[in-house]
N, CA, C and O atoms as a GROMACS GRO file, in nm:
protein
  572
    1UNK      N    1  15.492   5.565   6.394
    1UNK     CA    2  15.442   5.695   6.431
    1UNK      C    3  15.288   5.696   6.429
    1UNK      O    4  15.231   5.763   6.515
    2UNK      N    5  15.221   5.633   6.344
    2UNK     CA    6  15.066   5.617   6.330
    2UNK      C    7  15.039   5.571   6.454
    2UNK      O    8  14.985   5.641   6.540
    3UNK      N    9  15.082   5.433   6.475
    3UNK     CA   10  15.042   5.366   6.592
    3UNK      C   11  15.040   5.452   6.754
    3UNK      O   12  14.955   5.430   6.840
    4UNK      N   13  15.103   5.505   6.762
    4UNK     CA   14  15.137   5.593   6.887
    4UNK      C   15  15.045   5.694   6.890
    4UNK      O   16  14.999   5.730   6.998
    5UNK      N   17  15.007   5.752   6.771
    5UNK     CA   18  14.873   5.876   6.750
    5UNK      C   19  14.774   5.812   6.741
    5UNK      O   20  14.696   5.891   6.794
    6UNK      N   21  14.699   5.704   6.707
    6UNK     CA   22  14.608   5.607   6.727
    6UNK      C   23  14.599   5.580   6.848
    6UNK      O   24  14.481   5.596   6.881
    7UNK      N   25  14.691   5.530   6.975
    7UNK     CA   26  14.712   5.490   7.088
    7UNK      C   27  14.659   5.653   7.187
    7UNK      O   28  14.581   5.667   7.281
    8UNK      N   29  14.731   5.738   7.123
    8UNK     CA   30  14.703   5.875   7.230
    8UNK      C   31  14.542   5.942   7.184
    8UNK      O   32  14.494   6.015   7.272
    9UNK      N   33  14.474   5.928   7.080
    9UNK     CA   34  14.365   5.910   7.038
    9UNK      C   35  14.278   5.860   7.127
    9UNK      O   36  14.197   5.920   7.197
   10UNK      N   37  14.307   5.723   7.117
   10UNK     CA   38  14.192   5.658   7.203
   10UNK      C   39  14.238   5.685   7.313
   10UNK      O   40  14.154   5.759   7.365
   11UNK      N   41  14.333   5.666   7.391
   11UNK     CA   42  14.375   5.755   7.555
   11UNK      C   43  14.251   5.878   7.544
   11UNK      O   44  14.137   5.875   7.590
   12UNK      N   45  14.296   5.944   7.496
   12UNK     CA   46  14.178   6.016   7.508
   12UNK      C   47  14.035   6.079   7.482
   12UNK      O   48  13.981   6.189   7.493
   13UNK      N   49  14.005   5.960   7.446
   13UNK     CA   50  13.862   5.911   7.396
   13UNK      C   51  13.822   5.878   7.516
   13UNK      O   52  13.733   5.951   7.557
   14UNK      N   53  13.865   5.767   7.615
   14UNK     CA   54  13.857   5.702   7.715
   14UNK      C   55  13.857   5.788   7.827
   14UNK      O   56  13.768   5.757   7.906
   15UNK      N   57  13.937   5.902   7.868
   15UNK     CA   58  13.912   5.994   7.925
   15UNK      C   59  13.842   6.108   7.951
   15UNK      O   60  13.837   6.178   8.052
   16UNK      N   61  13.761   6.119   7.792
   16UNK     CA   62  13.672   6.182   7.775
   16UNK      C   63  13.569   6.132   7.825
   16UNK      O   64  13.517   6.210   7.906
   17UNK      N   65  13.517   6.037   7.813
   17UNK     CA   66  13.405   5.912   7.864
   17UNK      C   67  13.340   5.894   7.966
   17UNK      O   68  13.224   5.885   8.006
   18UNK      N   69  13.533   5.889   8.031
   18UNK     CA   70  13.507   5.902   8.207
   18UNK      C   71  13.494   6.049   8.262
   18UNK      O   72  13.440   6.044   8.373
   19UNK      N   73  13.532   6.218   8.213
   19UNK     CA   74  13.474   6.301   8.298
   19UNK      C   75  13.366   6.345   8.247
   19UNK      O   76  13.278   6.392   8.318
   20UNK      N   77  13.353   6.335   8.078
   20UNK     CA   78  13.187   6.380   8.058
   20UNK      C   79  13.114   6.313   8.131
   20UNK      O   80  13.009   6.378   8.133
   21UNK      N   81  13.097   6.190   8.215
   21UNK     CA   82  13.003   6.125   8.243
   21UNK      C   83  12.984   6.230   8.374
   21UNK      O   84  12.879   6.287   8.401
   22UNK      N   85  13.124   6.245   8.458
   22UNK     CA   86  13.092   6.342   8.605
   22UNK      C   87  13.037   6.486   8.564
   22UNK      O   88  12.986   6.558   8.649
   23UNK      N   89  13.048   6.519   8.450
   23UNK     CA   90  13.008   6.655   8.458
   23UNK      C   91  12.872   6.620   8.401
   23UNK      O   92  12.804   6.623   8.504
   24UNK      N   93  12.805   6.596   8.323
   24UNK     CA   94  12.686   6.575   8.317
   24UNK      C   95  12.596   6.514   8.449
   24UNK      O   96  12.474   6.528   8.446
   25UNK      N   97  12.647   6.459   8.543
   25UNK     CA   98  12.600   6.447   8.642
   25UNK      C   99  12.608   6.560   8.770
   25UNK      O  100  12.539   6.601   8.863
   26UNK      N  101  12.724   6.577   8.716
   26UNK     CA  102  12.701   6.755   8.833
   26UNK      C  103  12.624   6.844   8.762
   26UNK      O  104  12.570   6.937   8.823
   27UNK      N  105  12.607   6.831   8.633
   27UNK     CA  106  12.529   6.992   8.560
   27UNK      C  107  12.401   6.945   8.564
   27UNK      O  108  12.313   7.030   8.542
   28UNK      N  109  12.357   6.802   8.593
   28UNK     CA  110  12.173   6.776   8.620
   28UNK      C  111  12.142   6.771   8.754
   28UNK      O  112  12.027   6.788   8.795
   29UNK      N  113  12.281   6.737   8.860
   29UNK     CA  114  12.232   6.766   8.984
   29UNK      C  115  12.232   6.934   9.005
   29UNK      O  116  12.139   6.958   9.082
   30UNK      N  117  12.276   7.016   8.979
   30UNK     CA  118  12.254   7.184   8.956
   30UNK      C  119  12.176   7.196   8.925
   30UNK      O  120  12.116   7.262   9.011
   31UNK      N  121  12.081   7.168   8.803
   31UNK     CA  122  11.957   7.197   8.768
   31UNK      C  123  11.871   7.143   8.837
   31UNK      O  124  11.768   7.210   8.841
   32UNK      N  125  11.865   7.013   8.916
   32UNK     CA  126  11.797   6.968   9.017
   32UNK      C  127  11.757   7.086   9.154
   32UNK      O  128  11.649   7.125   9.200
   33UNK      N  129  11.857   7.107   9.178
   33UNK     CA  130  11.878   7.158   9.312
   33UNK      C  131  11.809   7.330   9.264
   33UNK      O  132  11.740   7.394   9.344
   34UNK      N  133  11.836   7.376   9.147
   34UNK     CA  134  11.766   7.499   9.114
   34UNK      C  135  11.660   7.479   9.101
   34UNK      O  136  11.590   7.571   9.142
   35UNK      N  137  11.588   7.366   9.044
   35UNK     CA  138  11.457   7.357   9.037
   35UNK      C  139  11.395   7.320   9.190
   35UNK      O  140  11.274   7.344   9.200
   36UNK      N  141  11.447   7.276   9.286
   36UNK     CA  142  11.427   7.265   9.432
   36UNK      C  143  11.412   7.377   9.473
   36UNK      O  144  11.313   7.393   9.545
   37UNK      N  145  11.497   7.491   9.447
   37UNK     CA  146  11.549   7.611   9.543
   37UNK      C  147  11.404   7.684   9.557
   37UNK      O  148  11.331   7.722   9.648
   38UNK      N  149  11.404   7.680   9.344
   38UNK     CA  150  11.271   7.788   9.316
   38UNK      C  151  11.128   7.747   9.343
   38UNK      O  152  11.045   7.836   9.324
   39UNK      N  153  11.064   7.577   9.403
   39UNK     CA  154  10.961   7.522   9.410
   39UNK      C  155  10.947   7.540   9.530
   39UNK      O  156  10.829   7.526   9.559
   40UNK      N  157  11.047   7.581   9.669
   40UNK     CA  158  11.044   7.560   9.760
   40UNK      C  159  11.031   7.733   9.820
   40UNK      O  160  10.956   7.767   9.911
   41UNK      N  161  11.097   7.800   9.763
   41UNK     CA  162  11.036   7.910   9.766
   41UNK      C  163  10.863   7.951   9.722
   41UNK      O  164  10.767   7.998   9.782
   42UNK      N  165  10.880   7.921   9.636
   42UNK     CA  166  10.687   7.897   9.582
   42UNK      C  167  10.630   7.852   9.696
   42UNK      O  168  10.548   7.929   9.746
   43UNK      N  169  10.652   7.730   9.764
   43UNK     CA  170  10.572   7.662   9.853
   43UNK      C  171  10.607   7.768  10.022
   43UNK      O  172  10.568   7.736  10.135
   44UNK      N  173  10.679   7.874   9.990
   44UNK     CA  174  10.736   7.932  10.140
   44UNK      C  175  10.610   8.062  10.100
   44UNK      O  176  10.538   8.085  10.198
   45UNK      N  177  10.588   8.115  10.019
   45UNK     CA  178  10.488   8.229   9.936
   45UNK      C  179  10.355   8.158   9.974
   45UNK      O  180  10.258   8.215  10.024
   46UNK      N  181  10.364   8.050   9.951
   46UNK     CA  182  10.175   7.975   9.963
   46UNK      C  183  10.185   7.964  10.153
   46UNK      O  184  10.081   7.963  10.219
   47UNK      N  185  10.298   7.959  10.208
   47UNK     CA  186  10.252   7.934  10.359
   47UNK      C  187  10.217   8.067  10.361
   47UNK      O  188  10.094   8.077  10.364
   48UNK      N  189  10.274   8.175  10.360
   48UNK     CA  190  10.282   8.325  10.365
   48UNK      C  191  10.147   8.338  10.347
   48UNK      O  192  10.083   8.321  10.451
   49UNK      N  193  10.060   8.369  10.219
   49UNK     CA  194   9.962   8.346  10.153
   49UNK      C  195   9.848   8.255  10.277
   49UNK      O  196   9.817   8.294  10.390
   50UNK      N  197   9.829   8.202  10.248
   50UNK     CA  198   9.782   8.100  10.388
   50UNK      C  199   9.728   8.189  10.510
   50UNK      O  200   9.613   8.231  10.526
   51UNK      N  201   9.845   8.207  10.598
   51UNK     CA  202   9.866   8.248  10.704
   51UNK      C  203   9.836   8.362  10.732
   51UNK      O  204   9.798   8.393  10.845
   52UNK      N  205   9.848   8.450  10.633
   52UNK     CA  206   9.803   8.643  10.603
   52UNK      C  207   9.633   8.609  10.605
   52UNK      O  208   9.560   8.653  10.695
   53UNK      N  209   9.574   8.509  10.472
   53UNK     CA  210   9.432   8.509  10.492
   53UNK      C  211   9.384   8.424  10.591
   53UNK      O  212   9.291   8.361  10.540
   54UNK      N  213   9.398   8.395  10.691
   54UNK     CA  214   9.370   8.336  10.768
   54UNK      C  215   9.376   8.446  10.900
   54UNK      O  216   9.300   8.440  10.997
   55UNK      N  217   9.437   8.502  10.890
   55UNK     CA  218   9.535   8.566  11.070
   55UNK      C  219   9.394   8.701  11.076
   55UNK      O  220   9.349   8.757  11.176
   56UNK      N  221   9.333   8.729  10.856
   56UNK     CA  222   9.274   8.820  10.900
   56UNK      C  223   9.132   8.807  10.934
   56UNK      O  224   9.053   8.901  10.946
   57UNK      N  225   9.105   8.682  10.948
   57UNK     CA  226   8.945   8.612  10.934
   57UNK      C  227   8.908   8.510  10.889
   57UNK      O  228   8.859   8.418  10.954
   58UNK      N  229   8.931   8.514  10.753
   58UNK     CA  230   8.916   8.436  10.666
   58UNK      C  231   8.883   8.332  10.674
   58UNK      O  232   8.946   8.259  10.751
   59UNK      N  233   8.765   8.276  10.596
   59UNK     CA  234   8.756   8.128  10.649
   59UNK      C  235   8.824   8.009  10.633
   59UNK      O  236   8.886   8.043  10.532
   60UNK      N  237   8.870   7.865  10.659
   60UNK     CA  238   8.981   7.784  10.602
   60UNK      C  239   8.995   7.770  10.463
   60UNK      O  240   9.098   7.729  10.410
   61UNK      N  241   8.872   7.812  10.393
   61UNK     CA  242   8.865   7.715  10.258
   61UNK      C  243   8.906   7.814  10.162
   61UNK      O  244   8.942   7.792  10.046
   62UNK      N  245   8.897   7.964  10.240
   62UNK     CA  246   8.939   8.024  10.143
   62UNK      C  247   9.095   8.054  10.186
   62UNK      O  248   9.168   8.083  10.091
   63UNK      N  249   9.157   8.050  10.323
   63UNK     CA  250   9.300   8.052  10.344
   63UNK      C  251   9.326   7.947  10.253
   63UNK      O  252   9.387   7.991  10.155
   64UNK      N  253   9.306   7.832  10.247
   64UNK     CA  254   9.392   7.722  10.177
   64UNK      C  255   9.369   7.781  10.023
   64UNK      O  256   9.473   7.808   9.964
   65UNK      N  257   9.254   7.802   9.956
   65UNK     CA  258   9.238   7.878   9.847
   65UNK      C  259   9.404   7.938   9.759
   65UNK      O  260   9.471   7.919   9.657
   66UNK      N  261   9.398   8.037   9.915
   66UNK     CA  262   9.481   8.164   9.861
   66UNK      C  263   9.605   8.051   9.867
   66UNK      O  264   9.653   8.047   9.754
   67UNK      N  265   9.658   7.981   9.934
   67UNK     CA  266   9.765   7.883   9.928
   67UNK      C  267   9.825   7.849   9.763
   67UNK      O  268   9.927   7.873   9.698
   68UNK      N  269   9.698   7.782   9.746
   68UNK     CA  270   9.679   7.722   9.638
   68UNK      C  271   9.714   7.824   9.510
   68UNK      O  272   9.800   7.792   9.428
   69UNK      N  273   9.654   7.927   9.503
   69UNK     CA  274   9.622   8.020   9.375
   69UNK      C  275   9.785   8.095   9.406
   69UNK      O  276   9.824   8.119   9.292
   70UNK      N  277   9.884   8.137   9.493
   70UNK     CA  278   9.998   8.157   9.519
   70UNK      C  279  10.055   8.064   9.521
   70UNK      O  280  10.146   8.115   9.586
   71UNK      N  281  10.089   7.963   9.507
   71UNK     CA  282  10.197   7.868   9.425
   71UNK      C  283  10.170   7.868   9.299
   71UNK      O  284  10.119   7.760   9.271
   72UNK      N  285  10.179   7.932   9.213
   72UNK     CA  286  10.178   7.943   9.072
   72UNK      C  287  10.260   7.863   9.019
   72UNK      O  288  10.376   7.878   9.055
   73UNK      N  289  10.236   7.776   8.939
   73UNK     CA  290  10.327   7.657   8.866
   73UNK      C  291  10.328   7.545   8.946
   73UNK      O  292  10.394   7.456   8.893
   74UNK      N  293  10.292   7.520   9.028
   74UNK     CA  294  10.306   7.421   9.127
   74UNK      C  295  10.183   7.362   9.138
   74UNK      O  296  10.090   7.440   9.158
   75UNK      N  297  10.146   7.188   9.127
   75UNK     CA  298  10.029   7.167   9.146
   75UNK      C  299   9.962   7.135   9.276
   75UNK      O  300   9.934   7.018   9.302
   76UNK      N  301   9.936   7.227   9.357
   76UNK     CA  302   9.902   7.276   9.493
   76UNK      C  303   9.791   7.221   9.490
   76UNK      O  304   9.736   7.212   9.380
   77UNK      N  305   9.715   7.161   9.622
   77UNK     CA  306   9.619   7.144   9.614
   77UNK      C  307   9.543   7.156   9.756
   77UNK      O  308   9.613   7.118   9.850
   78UNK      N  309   9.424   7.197   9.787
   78UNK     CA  310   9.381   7.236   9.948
   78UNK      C  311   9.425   7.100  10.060
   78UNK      O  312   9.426   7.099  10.183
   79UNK      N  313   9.448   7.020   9.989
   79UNK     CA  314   9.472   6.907  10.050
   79UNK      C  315   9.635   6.949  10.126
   79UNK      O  316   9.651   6.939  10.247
   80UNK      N  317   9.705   6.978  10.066
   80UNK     CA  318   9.828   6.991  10.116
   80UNK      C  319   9.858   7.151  10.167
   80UNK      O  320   9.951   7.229  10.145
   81UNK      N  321   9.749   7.158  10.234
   81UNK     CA  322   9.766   7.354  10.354
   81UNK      C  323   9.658   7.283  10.457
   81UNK      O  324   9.539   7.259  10.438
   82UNK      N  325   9.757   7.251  10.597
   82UNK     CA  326   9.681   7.251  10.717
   82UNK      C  327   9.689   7.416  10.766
   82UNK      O  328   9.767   7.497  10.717
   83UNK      N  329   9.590   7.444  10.873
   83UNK     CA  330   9.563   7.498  10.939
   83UNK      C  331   9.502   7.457  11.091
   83UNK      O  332   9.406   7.392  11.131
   84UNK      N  333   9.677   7.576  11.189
   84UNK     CA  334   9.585   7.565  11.281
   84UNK      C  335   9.637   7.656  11.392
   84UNK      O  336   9.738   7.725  11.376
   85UNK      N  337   9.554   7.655  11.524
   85UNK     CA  338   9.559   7.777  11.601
   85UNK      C  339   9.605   7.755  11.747
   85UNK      O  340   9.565   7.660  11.814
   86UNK      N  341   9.682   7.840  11.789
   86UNK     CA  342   9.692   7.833  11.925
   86UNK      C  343   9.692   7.951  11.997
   86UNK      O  344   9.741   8.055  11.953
   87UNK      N  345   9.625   7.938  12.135
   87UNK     CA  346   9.552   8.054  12.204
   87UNK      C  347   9.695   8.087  12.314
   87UNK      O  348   9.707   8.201  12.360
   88UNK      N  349   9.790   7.984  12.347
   88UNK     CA  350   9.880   7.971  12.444
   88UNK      C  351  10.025   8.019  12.387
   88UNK      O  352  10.134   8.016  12.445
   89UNK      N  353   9.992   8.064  12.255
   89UNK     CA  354  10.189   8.110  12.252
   89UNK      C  355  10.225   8.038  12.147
   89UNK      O  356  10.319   8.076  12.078
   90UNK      N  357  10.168   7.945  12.125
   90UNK     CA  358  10.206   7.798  12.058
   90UNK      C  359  10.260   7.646  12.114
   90UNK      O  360  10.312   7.556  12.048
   91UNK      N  361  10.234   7.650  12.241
   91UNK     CA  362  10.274   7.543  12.311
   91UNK      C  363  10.191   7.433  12.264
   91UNK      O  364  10.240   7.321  12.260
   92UNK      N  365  10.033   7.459  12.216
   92UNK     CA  366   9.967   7.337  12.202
   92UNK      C  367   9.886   7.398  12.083
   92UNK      O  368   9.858   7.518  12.080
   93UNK      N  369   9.848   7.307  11.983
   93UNK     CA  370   9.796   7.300  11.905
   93UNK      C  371   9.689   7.281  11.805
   93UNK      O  372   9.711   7.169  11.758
   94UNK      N  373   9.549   7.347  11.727
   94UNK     CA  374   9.439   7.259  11.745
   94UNK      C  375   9.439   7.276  11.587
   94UNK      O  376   9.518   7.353  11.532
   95UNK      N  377   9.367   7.216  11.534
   95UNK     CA  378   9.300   7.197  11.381
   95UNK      C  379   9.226   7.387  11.400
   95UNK      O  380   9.174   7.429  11.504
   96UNK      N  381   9.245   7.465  11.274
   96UNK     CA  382   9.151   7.557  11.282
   96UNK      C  383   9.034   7.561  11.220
   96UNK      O  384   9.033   7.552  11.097
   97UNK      N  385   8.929   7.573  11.284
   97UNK     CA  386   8.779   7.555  11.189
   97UNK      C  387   8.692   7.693  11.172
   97UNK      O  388   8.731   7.796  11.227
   98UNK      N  389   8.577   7.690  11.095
   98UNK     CA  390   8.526   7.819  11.062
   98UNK      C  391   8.410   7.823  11.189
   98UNK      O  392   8.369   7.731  11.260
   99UNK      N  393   8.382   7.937  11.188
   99UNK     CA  394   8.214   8.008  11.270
   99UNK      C  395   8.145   8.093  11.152
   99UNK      O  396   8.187   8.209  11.142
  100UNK      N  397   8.060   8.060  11.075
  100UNK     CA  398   7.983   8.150  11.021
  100UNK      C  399   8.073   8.160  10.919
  100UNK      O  400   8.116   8.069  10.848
  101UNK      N  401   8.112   8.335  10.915
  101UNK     CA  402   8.172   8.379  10.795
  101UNK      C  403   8.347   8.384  10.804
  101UNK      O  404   8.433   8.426  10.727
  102UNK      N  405   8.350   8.312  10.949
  102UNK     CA  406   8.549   8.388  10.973
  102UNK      C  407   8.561   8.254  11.013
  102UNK      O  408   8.462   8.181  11.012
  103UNK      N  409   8.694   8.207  11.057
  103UNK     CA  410   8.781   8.102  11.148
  103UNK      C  411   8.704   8.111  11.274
  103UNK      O  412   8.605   8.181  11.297
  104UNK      N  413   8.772   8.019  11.360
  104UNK     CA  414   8.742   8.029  11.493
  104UNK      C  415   8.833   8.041  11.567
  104UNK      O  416   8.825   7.990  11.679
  105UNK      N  417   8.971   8.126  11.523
  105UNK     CA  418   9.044   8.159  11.633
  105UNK      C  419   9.037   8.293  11.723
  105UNK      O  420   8.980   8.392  11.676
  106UNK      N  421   9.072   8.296  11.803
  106UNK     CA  422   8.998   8.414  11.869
  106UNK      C  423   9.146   8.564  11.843
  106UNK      O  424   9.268   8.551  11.835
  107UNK      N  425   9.080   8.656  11.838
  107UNK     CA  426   9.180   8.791  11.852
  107UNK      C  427   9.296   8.776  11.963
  107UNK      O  428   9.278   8.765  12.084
  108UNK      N  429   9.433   8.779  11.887
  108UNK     CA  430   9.548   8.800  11.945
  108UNK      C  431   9.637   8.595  11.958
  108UNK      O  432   9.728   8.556  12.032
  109UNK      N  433   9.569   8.533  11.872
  109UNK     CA  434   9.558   8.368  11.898
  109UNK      C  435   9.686   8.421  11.780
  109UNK      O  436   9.724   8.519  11.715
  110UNK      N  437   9.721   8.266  11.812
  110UNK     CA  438   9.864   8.246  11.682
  110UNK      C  439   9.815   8.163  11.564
  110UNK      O  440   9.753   8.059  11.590
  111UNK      N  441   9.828   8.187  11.475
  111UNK     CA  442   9.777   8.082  11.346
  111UNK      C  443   9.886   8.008  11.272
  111UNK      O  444   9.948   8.086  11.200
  112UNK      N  445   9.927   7.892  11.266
  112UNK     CA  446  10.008   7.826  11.163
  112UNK      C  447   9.958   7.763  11.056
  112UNK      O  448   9.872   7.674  11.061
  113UNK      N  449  10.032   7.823  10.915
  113UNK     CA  450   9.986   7.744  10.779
  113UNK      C  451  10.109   7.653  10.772
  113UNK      O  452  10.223   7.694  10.795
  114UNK      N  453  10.082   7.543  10.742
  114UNK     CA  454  10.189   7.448  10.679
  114UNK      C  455  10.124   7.431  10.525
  114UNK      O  456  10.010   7.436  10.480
  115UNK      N  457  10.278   7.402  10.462
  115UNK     CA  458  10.199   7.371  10.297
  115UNK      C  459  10.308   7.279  10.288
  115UNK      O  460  10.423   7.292  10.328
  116UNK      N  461  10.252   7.183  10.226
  116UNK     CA  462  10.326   7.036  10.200
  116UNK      C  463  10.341   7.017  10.033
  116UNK      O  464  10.240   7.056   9.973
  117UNK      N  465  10.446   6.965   9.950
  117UNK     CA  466  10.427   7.004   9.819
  117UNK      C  467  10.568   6.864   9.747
  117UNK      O  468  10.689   6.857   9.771
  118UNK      N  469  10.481   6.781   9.663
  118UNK     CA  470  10.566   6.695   9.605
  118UNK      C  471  10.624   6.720   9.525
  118UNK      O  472  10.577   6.696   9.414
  119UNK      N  473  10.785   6.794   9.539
  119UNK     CA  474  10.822   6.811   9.400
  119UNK      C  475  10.881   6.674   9.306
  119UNK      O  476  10.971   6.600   9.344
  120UNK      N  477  10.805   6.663   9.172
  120UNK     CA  478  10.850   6.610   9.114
  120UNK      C  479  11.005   6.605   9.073
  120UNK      O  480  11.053   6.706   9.020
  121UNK      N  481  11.086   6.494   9.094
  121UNK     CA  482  11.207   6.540   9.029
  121UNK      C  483  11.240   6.469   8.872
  121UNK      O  484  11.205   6.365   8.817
  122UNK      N  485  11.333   6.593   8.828
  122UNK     CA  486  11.323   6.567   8.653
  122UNK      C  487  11.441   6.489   8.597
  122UNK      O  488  11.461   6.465   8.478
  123UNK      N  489  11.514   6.454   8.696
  123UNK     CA  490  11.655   6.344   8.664
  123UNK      C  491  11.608   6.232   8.788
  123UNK      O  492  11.670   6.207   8.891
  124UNK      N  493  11.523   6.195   8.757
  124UNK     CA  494  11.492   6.075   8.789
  124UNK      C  495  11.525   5.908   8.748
  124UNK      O  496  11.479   5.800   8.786
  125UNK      N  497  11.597   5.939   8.681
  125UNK     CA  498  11.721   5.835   8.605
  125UNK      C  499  11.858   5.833   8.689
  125UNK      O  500  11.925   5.732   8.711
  126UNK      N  501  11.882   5.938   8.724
  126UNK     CA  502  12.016   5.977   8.781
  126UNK      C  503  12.015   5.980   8.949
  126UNK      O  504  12.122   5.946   9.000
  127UNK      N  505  11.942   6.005   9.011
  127UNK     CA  506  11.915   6.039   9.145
  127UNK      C  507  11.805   5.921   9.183
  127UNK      O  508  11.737   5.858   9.103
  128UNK      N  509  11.805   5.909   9.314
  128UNK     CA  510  11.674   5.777   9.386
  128UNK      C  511  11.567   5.876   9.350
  128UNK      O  512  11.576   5.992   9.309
  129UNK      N  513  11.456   5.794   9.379
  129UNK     CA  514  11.341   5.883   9.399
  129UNK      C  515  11.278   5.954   9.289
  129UNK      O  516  11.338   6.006   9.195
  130UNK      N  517  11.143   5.950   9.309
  130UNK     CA  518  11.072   6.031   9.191
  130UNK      C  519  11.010   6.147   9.266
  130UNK      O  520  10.975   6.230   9.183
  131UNK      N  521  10.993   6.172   9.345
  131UNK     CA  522  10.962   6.321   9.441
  131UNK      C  523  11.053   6.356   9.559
  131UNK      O  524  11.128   6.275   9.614
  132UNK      N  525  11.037   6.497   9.594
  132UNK     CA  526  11.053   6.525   9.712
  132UNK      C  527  10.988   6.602   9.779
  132UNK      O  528  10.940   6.711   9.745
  133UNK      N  529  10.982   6.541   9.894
  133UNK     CA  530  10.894   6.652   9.978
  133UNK      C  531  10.934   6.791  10.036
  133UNK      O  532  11.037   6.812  10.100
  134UNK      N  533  10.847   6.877  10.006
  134UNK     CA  534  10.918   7.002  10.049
  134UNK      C  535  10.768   7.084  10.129
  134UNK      O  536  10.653   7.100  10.087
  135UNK      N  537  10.835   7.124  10.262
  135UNK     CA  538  10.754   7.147  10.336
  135UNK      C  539  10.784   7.307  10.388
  135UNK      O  540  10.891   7.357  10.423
  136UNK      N  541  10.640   7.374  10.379
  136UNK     CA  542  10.704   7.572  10.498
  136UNK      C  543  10.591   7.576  10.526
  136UNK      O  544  10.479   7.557  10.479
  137UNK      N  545  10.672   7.620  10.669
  137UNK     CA  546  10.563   7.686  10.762
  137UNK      C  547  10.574   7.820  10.799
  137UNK      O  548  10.684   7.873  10.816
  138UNK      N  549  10.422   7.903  10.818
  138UNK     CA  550  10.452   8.002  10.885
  138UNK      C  551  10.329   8.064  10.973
  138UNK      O  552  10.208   8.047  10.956
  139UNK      N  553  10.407   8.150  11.084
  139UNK     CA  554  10.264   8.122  11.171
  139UNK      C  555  10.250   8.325  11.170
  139UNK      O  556  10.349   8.396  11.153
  140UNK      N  557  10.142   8.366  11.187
  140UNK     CA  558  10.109   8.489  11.241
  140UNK      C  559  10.002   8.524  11.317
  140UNK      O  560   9.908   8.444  11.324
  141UNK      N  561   9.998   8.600  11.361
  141UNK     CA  562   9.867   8.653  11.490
  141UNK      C  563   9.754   8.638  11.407
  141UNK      O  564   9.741   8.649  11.286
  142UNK      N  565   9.667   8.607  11.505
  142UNK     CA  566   9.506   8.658  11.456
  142UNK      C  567   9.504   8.819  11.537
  142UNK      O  568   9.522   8.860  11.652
  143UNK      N  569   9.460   8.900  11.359
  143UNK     CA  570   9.417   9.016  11.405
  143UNK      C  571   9.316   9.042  11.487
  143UNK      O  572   9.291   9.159  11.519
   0.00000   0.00000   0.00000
């Protein structure tokens, strides 16, 4: 009788082994993917951000600025917010640069911010890769 409760014991020791291992891997890919959801939203706020100071004048350094200072928690940097403008609808595309105190896109032009943003990932043991890229764009009129 010992032997048989010893035997169903370890049976399920061994089974334990094998699904704690899947659920700890689904409960860090969940926390992965939440920490994605909420960085990528952040980085959708900094295009927003971007694109608002920009559409109203603003010069690049301070659109990318506002990029930057709206991703809160995120280490944003002017490097990763292009800017740029198109006079045609958006069919074609140019780098946007300053005149003086404003941009140089002209009234009624389209403006696109892109913000580019490496999220670090934190189960990096478990998953490939030590970042991901997460990219938003958004474009609005020049007032």
């Amino acid at each position: 009788m010992k032997k048989r409760n010893q035997l169903q014991r370890g049976a399920a020791l061994v089974e334990f082994a094998l699904i704690s291992t899947l659920l700890f891997l689904l409960l860090f890919g969940i926390i992965e993917i939440g920490l994605i959801l909420g960085d990528q939203a952040q980085v959708g706020q900094a295009a927003r951000e971007a694109a608002r100071s920009a559409a109203v004048g603003s010069p690049v350094g301070i659109a990318q600025a506002a990029a930057v200072s709206a991703g809160t928690g995120l280490r944003l940097t002017s490097a990763g917010v292009s800017l740029e403008k198109s006079a045609d609808g958006g069919a074609t595309w140019s780098a946007l640069g300053d005149t003086g105190g404003t941009n140089n896109a002209a009234s009624g032009s389209l403006i696109r911010a892109t913000v580019s943003y490496a999220h670090p990932l934190v189960t990096t043991l478990i998953f490939s890769g030590s970042t991901r890229l997460l990219t938003s764009k958004m474009v609005m009129q020049r007032e």
